[in-house]
KOLMARRO-956078 format. One record per residue (C-alpha): residue number from 1; residue in three letters; x, y, z. Coordinates in Angstrom, 2 decimals. Example, Ala and Ser with C-alpha at 12.3 -4.5 7.8 and 13.67 -1.06 7.14 Angstrom:
<nodes>
<node 1, ALA, <12.30, -4.50, 7.80>>
<node 2, SER, <13.67, -1.06, 7.14>>
</nodes>
This chain:
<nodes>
<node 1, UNK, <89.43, -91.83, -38.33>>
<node 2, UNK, <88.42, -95.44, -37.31>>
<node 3, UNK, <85.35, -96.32, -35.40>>
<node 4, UNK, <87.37, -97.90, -32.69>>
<node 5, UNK, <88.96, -94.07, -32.18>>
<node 6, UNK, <85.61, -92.62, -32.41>>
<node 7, UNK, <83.94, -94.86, -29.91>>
<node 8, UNK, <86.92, -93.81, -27.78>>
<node 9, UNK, <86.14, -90.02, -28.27>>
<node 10, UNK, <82.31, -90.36, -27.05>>
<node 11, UNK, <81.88, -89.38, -23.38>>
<node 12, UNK, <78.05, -89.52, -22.42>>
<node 13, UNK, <76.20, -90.34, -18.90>>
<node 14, UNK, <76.61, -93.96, -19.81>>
<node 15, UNK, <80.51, -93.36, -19.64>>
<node 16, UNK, <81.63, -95.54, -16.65>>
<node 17, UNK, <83.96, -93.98, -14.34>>
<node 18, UNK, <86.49, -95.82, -13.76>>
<node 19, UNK, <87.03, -96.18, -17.87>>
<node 20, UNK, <88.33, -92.28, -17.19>>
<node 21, UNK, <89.05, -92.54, -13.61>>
<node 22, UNK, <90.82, -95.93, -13.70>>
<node 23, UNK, <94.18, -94.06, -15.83>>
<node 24, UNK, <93.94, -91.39, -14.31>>
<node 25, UNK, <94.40, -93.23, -10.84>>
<node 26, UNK, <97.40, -95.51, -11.81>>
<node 27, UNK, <98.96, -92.25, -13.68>>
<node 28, UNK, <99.09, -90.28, -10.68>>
<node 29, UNK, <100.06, -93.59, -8.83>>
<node 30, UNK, <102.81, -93.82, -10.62>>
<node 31, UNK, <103.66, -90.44, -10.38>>
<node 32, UNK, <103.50, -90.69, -6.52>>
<node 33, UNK, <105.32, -93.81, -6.16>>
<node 34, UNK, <108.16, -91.93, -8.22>>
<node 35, UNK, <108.02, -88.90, -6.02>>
<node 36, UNK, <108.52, -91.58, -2.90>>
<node 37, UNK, <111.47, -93.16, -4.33>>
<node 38, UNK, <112.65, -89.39, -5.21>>
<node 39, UNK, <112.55, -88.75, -1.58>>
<node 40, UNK, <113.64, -92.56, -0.39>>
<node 41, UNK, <116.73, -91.73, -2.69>>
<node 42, UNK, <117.36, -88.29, -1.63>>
<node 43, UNK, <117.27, -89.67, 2.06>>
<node 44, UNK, <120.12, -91.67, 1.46>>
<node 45, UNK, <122.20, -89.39, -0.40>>
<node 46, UNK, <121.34, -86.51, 1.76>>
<node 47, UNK, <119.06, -85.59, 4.53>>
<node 48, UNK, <119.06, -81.88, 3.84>>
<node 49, UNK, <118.39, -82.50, 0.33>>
<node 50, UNK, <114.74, -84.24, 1.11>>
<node 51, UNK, <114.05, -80.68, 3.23>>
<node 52, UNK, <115.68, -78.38, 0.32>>
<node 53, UNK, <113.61, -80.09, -2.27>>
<node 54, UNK, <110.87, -80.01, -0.49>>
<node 55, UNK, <110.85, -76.29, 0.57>>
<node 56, UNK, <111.90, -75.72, -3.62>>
<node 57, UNK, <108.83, -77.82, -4.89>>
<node 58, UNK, <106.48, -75.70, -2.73>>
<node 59, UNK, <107.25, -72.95, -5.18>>
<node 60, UNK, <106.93, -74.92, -8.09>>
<node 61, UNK, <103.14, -75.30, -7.10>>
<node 62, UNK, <103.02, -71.83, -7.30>>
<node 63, UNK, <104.23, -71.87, -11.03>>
<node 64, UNK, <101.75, -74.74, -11.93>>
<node 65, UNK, <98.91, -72.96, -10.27>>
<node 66, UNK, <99.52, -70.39, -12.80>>
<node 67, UNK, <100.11, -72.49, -15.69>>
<node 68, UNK, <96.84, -74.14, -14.72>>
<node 69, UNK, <94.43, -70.78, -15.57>>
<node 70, UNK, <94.25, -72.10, -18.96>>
<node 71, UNK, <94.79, -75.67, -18.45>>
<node 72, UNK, <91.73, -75.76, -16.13>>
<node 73, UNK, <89.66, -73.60, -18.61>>
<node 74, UNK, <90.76, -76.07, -21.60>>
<node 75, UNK, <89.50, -79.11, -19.49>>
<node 76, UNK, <86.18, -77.16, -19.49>>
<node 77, UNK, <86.22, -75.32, -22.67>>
<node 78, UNK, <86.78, -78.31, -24.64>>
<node 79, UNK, <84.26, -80.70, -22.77>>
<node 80, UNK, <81.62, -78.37, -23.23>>
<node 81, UNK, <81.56, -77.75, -26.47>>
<node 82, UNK, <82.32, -81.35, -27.64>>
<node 83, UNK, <79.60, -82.30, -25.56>>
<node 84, UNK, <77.41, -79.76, -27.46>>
<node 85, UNK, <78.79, -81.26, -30.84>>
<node 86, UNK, <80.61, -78.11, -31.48>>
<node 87, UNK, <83.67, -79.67, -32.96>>
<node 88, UNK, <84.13, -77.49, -35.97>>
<node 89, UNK, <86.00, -74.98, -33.09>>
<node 90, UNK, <88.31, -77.41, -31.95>>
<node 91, UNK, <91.73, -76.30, -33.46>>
<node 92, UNK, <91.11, -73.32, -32.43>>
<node 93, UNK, <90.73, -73.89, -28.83>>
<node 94, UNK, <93.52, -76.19, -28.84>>
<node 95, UNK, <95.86, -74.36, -30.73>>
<node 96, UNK, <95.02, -70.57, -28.37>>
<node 97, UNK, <95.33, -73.10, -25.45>>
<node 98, UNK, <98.73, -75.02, -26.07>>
<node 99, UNK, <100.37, -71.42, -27.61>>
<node 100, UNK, <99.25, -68.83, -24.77>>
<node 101, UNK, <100.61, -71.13, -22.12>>
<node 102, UNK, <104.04, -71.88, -23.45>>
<node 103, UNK, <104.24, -68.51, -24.19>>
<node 104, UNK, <103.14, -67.71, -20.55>>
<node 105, UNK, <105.36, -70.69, -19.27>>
<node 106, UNK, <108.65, -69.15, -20.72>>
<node 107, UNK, <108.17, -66.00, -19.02>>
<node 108, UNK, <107.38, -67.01, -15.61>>
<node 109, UNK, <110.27, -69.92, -16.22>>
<node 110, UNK, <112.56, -67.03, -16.44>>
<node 111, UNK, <111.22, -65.18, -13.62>>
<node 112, UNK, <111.03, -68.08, -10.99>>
<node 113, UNK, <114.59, -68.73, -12.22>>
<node 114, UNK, <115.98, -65.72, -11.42>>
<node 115, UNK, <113.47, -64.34, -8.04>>
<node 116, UNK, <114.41, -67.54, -6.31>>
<node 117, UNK, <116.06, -66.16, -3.26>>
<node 118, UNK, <112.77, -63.88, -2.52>>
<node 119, UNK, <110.74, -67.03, -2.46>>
<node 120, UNK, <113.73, -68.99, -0.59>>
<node 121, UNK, <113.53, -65.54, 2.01>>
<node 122, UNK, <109.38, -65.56, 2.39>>
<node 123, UNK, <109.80, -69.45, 3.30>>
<node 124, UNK, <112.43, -68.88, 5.76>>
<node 125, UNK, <114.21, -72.18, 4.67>>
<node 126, UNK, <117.41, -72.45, 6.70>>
<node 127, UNK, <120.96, -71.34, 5.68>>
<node 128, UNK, <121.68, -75.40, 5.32>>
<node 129, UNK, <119.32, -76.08, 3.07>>
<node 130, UNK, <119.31, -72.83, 1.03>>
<node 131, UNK, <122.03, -73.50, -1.52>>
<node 132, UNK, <120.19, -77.06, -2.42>>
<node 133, UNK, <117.12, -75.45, -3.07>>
<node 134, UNK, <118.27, -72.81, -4.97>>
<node 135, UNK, <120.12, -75.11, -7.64>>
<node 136, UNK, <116.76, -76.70, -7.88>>
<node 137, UNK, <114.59, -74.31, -8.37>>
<node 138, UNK, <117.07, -72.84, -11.22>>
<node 139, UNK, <117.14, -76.11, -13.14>>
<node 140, UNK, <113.68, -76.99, -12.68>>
<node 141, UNK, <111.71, -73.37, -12.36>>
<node 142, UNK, <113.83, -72.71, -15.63>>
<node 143, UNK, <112.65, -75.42, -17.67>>
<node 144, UNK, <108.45, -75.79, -16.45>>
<node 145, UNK, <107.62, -74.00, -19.55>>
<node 146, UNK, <107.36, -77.76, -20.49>>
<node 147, UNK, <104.94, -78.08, -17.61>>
<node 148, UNK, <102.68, -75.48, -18.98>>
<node 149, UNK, <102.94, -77.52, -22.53>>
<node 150, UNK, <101.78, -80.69, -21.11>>
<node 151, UNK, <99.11, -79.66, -18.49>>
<node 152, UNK, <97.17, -78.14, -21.84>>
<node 153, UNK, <97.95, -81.36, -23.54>>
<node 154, UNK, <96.72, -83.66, -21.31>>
<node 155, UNK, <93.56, -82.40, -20.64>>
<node 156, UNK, <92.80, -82.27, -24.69>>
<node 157, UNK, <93.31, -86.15, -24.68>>
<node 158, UNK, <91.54, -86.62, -21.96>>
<node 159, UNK, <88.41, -84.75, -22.58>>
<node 160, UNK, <88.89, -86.33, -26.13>>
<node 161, UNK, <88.25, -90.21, -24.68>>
<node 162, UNK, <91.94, -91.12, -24.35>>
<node 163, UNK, <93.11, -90.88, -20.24>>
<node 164, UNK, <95.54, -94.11, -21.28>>
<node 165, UNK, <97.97, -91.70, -22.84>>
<node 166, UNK, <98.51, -89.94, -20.15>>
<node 167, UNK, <99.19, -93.05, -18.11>>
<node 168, UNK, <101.57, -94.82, -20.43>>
<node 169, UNK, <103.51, -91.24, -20.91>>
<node 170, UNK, <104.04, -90.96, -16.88>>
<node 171, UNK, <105.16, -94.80, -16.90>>
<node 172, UNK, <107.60, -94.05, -19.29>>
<node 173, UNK, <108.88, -90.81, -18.07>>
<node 174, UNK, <108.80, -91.75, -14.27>>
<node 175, UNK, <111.15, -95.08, -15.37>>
<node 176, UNK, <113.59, -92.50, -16.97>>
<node 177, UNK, <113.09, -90.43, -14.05>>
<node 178, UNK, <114.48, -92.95, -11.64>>
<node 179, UNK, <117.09, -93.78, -14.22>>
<node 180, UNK, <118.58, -90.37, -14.12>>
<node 181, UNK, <118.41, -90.18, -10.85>>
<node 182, UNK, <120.59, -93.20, -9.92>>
<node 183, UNK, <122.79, -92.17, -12.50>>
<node 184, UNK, <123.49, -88.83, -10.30>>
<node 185, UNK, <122.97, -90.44, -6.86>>
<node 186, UNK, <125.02, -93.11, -6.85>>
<node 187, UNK, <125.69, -94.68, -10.06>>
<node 188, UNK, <128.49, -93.67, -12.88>>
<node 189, UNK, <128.05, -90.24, -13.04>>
<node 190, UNK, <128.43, -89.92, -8.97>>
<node 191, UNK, <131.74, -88.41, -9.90>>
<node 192, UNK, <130.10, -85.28, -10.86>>
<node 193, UNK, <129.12, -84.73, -7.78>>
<node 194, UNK, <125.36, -82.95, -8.99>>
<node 195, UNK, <123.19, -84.22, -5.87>>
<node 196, UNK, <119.92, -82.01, -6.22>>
<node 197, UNK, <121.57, -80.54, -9.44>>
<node 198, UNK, <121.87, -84.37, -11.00>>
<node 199, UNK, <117.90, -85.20, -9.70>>
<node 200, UNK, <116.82, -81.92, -11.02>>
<node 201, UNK, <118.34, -82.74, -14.89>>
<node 202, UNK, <116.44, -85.85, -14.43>>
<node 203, UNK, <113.18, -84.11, -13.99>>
<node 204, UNK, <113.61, -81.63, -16.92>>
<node 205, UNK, <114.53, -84.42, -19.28>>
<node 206, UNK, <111.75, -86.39, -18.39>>
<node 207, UNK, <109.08, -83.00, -18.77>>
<node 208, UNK, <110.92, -82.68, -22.55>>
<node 209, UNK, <110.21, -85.99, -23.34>>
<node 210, UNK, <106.66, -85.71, -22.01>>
<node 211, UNK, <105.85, -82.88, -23.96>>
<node 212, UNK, <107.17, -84.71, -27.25>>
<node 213, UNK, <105.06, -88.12, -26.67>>
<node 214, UNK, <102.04, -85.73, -26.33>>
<node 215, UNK, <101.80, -84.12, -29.10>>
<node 216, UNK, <103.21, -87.21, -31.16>>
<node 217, UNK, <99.92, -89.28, -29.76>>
<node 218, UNK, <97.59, -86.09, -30.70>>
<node 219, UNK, <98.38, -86.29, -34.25>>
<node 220, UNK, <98.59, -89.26, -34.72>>
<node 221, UNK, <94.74, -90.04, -32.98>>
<node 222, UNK, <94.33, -87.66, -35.87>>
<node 223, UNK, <92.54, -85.37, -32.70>>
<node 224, UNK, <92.94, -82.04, -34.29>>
<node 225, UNK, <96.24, -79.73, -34.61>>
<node 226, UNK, <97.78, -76.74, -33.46>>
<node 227, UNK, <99.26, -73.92, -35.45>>
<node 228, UNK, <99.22, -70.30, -35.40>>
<node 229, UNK, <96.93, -69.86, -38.62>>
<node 230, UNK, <93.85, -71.35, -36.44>>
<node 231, UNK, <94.41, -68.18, -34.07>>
<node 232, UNK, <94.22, -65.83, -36.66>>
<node 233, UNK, <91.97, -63.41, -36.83>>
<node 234, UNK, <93.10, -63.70, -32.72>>
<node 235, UNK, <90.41, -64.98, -30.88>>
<node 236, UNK, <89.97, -62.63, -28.61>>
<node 237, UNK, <86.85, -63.45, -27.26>>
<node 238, UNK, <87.88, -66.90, -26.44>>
<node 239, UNK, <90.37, -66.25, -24.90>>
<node 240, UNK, <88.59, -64.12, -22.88>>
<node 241, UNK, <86.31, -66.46, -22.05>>
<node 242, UNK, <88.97, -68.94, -21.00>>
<node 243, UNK, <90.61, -66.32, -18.74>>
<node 244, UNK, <87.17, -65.80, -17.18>>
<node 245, UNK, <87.01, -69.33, -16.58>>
<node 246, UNK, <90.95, -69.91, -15.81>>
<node 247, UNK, <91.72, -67.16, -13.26>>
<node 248, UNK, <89.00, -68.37, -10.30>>
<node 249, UNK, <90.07, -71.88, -10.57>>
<node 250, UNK, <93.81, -70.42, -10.50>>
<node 251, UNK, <93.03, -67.76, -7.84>>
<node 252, UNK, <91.56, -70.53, -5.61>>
<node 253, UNK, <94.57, -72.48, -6.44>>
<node 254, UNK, <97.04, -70.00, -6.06>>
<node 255, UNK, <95.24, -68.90, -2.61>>
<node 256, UNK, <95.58, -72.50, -1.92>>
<node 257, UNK, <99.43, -72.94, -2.58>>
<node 258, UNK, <100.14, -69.38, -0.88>>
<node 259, UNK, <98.10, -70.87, 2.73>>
<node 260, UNK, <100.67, -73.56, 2.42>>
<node 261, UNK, <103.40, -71.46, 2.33>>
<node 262, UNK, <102.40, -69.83, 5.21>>
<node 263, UNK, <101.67, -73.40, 7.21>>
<node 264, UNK, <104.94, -74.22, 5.45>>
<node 265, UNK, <106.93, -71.20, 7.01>>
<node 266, UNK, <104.90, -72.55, 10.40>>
<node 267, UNK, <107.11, -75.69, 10.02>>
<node 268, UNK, <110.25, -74.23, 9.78>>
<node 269, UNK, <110.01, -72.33, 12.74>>
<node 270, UNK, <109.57, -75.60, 14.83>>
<node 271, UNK, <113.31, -77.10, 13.40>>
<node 272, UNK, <114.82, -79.15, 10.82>>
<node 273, UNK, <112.95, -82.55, 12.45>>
<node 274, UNK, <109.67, -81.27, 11.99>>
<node 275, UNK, <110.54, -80.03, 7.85>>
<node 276, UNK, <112.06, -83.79, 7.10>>
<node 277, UNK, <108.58, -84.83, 8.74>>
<node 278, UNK, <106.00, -82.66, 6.67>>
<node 279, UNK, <108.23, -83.91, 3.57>>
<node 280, UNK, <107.96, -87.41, 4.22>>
<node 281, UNK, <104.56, -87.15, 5.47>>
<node 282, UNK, <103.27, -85.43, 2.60>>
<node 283, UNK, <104.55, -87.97, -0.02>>
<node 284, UNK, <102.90, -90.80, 1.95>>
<node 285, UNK, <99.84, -88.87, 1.95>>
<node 286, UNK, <99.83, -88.70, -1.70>>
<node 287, UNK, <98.18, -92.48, -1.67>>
<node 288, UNK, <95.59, -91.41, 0.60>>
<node 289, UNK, <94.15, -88.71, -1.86>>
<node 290, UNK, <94.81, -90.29, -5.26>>
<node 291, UNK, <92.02, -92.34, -5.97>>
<node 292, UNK, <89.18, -89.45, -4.50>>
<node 293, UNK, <91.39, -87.06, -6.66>>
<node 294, UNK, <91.52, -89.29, -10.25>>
<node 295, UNK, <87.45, -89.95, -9.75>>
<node 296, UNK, <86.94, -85.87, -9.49>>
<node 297, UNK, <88.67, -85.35, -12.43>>
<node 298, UNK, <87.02, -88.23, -14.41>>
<node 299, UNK, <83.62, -86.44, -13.20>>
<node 300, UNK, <84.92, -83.35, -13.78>>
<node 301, UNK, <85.41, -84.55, -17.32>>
<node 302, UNK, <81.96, -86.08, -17.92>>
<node 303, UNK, <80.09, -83.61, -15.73>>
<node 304, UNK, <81.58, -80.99, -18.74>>
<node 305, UNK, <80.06, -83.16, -21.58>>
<node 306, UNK, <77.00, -83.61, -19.65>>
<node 307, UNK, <76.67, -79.51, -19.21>>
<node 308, UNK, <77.53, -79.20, -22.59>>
<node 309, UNK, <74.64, -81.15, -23.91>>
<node 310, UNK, <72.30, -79.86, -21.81>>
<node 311, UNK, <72.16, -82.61, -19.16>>
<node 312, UNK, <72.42, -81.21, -15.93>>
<node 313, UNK, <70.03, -82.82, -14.44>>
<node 314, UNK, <71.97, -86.38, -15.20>>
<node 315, UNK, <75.14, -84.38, -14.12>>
<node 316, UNK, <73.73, -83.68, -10.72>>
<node 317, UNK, <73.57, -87.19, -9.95>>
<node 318, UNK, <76.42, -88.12, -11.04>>
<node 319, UNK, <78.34, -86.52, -9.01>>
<node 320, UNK, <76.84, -87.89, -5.73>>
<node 321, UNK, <77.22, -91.31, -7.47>>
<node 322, UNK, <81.19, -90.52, -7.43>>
<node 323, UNK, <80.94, -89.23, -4.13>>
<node 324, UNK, <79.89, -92.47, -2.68>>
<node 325, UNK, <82.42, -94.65, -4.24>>
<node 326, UNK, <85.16, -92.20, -3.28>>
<node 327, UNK, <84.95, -91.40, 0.15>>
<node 328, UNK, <84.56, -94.60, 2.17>>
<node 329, UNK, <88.08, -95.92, -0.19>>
<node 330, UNK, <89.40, -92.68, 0.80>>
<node 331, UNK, <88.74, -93.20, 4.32>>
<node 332, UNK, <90.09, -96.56, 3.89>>
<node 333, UNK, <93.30, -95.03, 2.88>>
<node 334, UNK, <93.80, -92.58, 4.98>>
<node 335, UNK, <93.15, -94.75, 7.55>>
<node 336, UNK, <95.48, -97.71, 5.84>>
<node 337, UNK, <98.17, -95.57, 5.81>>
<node 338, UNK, <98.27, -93.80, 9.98>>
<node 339, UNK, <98.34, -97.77, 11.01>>
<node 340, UNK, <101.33, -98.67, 8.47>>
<node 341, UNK, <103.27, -95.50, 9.14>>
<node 342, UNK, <105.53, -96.81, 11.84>>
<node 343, UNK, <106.59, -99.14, 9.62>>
<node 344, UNK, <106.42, -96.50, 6.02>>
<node 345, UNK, <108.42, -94.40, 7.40>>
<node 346, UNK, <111.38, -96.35, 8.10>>
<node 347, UNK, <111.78, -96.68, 4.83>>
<node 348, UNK, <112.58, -93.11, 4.70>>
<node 349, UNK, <116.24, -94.33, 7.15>>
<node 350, UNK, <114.80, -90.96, 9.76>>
<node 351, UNK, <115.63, -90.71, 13.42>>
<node 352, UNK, <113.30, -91.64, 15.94>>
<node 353, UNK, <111.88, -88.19, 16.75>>
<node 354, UNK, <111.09, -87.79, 13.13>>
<node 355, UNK, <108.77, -91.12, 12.82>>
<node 356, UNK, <106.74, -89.95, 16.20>>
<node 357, UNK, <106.22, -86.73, 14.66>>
<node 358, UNK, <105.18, -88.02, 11.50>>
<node 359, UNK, <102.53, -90.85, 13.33>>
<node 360, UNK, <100.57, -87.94, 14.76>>
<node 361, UNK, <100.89, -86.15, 11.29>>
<node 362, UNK, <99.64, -89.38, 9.19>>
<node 363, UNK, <96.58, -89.24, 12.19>>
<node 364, UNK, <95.57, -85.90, 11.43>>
<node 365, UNK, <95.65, -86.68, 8.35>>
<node 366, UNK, <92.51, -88.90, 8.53>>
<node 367, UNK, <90.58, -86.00, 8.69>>
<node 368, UNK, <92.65, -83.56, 6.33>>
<node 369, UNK, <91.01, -86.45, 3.57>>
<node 370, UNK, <87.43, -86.70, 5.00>>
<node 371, UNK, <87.13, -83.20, 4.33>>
<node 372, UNK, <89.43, -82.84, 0.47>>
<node 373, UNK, <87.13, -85.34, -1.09>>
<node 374, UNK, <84.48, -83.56, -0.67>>
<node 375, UNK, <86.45, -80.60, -1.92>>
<node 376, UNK, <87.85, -82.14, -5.02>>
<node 377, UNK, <84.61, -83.94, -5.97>>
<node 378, UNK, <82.43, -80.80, -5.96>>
<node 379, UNK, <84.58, -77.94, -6.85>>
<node 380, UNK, <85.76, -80.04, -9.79>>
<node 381, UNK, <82.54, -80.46, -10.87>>
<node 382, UNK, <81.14, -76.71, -10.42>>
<node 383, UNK, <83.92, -75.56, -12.42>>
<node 384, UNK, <83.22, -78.34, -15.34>>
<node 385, UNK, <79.48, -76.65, -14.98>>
<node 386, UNK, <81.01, -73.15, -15.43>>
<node 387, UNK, <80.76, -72.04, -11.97>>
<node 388, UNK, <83.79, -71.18, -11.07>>
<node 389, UNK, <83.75, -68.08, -8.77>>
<node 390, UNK, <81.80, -69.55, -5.70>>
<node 391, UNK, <84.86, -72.44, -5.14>>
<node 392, UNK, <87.48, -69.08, -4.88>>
<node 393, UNK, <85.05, -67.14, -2.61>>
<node 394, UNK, <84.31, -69.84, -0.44>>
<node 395, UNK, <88.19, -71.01, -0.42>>
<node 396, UNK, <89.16, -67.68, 0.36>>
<node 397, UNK, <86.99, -67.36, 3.55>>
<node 398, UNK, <88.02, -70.89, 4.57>>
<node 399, UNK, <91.69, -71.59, 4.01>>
<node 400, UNK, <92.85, -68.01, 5.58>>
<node 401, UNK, <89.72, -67.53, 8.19>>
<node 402, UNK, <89.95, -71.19, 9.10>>
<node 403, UNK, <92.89, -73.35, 7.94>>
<node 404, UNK, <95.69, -70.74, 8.81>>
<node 405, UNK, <94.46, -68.93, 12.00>>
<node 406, UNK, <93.69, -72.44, 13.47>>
<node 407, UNK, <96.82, -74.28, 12.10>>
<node 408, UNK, <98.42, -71.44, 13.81>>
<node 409, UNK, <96.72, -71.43, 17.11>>
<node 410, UNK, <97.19, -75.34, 17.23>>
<node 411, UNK, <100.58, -76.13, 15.82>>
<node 412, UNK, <102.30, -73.00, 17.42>>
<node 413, UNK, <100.72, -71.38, 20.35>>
<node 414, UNK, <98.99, -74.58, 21.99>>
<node 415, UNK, <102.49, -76.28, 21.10>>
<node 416, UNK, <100.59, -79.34, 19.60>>
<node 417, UNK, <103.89, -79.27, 16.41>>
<node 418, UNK, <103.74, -79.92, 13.13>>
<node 419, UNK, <100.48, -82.06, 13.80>>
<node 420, UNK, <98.55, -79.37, 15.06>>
<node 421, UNK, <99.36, -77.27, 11.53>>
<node 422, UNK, <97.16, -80.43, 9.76>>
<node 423, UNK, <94.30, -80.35, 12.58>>
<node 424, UNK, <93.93, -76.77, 11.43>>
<node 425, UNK, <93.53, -77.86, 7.34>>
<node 426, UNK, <91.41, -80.32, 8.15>>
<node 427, UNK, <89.24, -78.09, 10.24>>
<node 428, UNK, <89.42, -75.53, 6.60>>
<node 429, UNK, <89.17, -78.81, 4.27>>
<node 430, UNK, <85.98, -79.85, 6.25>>
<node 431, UNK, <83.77, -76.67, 6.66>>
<node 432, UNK, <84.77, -75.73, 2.55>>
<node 433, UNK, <83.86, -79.19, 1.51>>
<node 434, UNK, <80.32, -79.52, 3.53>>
<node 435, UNK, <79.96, -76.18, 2.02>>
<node 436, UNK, <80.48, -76.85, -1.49>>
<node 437, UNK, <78.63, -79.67, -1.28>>
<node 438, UNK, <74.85, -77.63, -0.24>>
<node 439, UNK, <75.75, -75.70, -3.09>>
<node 440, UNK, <76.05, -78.52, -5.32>>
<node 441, UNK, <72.85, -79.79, -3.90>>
<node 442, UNK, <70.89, -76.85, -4.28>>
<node 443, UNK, <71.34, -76.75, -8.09>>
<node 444, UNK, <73.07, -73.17, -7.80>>
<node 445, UNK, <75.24, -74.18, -11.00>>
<node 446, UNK, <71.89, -74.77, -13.45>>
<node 447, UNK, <72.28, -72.77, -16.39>>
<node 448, UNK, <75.80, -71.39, -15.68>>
<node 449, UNK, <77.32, -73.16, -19.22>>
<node 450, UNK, <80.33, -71.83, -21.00>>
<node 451, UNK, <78.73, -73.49, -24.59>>
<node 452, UNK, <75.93, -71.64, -26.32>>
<node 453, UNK, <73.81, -74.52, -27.40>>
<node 454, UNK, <71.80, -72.58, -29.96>>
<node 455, UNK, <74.94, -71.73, -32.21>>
</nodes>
């Protein structure tokens, strides 16, 4: 290998952020901005479409949640022990990693596939939209094996030095994307008359394609490889270990999607308006968060290498260092995007009713942020330290104690709406994130590694 990829590879406390953070941020930009012109198209073609997608993609967070027990444990796993110079383990880890989740991702691809209507019952979507979201959730629930393929595969480049990739894979993908989506919307293959059916193809052709510039940029960085012979004898106690690590993050995660459900279910009850509102709302919200989200994962990444080598006291502060650059841009944001939302969400062609619902959403909103960076910057980084089962505990108390009874008492019995459902997460995102962040502060994490340094 060159020493211009080996320079890349090194990840250190002199690693700026934004070398990590910086791809990271336009990747997930450009996968927002794609999920807005998803929804900008969808509005056009179809109002009950944006709604029926919407309900359907809450469910795919399920499936990702669970793909994510050994993504999130590779992002750790493999940080730590590069940053203790344990690279003779490598192809291991990446091979148990990439092969237990496909594996995994085929069988809960089937089974989303085929349970659909018990997750379209629990959500309570309407009889309009049901039909819609079922289509979608059988094209794209059957095919996110290729989800669980790539979340494992993007965290190996990136705790490997290379967050580009994953940036110049999303361009690519989201421009193909779009593609197949005008293609069923309104361009030559409108004939077919697909709608949802035509947008979800789109989105399975562009995970396939995903999956296959992945693993052609691995080998070719010359990173490491994956096969079945470098998980044999089976591993068994690494894979244990990456369960151990997995499952918490998942559990929190899972907890997390699950809350929303409930909120979600909330929603519905309060009419068709107030679903088309959440949905646009939410994709708007997606700038807000990006840029607090793409700096906790690039300290989640270094904070790993840091643990690794036995630097935790240079991991401490750099977290706190992140923390200050993220919130007041978050805040910013947030705050950005209540003033502009008149104006955002005509772009959206909604009624009215819909935009004043979705001003005092985008307002609420300010706060839902205040309190998630503080949540994505410190959980990230106690789970990249190997403490992993405080975030769940403390999640668990919050989101259903907190975040659900309140979102409840305001959005439904005080009649505030959809709005009040977001005063009640921010309330939960607030409380977990000053919580999180004491525990961070008190050094609770020291000597909780996943690496044994003296091997």
């Amino acid at each position: 290998m060159n020493e211009k990829v080996q320079m890349k590879k090194q990840i250190n406390e002199y690693t700026p952020l934004l070398v990590i953070a910086g791809p990271i941020f336009i990747e997930m930009l450009l996968n927002i901005t794609v999920n807005n012109i998803d929804t900008l198209m969808l509005n056009y073609y179809d109002k009950m479409a944006v709604g029926a997608v919407g309900n359907a993609n809450q469910i795919m967070f399920m499936l990702n949640i669970m793909f994510n027990v050994i993504a999130t444990a590779t992002g750790v796993v493999v940080a730590q022990y590069l940053g203790a110079g344990q690279k003779d383990k490598m192809n291991m880890i990446y091979s148990l990693a990439v092969l237990f989740n496909a594996v995994l991702g085929v069988i809960l691809s089937v089974g989303i596939a085929l349970g659909n209507p018990l997750f379209l019952n629990l959500l309570k979507v309407s009889p309009e939209m049901r039909p819609l979201a079922s289509t979608y959730i059988i094209i794209v629930g059957g095919g996110s094996f290729l989800m669980a393929i790539y979340n494992v595969m993007i965290q190996i480049l990136r705790c490997n030095g290379f967050p580009k990739v994953g940036m110049y894979i999303s361009l690519a993908i989201n421009v193909i994307n779009i593609g197949g989506n005008y293609l069923f919307l309104f361009g030559p293959l409108k004939y077919l008359n697909l709608g949802v059916a035509g947008v979800a193809i789109s989105t399975v052709v562009a995970r396939t394609i995903a999956v296959i510039a992945a693993f052609a940029f691995f080998y070719r960085a010359k990173i490491g490889a994956v096969a079945l012979k470098y998980i044999w004898p089976f591993p068994i106690e690494l894979l244990g270990k990456m369960v151990k690590i997995g499952l918490p993050s998942a559990g929190e995660n899972l907890s997390y999607t699950l809350y929303q459900m409930v909120l979600l279910s909330f929603v519905n009850g309060m009419g068709n308006d107030a679903v088309v509102a959440r949905v646009d709302c939410n994709t708007l919200i997606s700038f807000s968060m990006v840029f607090s989200n793409s700096a906790a994962m690039a300290t989640q990444i270094i904070t790993g290498h840091l643990v690794g080598a036995g630097k935790e006291e240079e991991a401490y502060k750099r977290v706190f260092k992140t923390l200050a650059t993220s919130m007041p841009i978050t805040l910013a944001l947030a705050t950005i995007n209540w003033l502009i939302s008149p104006y955002t969400l005509q772009l959206y062609d909604v009624s009215e009713e819909i935009i004043a619902l979705g001003r005092m959403i985008m307002f609420a909103d300010i706060f839902v942020e205040i309190g998630r960076c503080l949540n994505m910057t410190f959980v990230s980084s106690l789970k990249a330290a190997g403490a992993y089962l405080f975030p769940l505990i403390i999640g668990l108390v919050t989101m259903w104690g907190i975040g659900c009874s309140c979102g409840y008492l305001f959005g439904v019995v005080a009649g505030i709406g959809v709005a009040g459902v977001y005063l009640g997460t921010a309330m939960d995102e607030c409380i977990r994130g000053l919580i999180v962040m004491y525990y961070w502060g008190k050094r609770k994490w020291y000597g909780k590694a996943v690496v044994d340094r003296t091997k």
